[in-house]
C-alpha positions in Angstrom: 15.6 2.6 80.3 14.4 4.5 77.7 16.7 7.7 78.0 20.0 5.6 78.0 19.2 4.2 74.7 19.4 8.0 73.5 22.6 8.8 75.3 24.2 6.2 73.4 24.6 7.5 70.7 25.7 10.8 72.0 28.6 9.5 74.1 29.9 7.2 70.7 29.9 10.5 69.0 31.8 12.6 71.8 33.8 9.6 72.1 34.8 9.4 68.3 35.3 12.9 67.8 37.9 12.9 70.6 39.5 10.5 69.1 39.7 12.3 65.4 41.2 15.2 67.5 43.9 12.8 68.9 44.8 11.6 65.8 45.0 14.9 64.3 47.2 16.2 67.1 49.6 13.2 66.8 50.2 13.3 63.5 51.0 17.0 63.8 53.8 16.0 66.1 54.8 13.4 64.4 55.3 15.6 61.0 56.9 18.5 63.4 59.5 15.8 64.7 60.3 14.8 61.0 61.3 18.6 60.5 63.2 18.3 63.6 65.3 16.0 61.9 66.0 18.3 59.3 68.8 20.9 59.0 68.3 24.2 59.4 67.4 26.0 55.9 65.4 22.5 55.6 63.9 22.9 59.0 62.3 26.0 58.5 60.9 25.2 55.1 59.6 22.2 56.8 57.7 24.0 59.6 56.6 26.9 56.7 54.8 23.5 55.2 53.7 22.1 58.3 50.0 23.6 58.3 50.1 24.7 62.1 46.2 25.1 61.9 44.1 24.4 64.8 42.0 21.1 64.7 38.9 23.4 64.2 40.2 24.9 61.6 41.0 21.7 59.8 37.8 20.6 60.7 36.1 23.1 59.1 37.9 22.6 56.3 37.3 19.5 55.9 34.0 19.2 55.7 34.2 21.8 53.1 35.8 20.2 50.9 33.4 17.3 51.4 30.2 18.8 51.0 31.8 20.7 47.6 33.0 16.7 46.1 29.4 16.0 47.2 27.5 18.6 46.1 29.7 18.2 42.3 28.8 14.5 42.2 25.4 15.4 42.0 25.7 17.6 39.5 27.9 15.5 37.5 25.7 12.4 37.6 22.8 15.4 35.9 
């Protein structure tokens, strides 16, 4: 009983990032068929914007950015 009260946890956090990743993906698509829509000098600047990173990447990124705002509100609030 014991041991399923740990994987709890575990599978809400597999679950959630899947989730993120489907979002991400989406709304990658979504922004690509917007270019779509476009014509073509338009298109191509549209697609040059379109950051066609990985979710990793962006990821990655992301939590870069995070842990810098972080890490300068607690130096700010010195």
């Amino acid at each position: 009983m014991k041991i399923y009260f740990l994987l709890i946890p575990f599978f809400v956090f597999i679950l959630s990032s899947c989730a993120e990743k489907g979002f991400y993906q989406s709304q990658q698509k979504i922004l690509k068929q917007e270019c779509e829509k476009l014509n073509s000098p338009q298109y191509e600047a549209c697609l040059r914007e379109l950051d066609d990173q990985s979710y990793d990447d962006y990821r990655r990124e992301r939590e870069k950015i995070i842990e810098e705002e972080i890490l300068n509100k607690k130096l700010s609030s010195y």
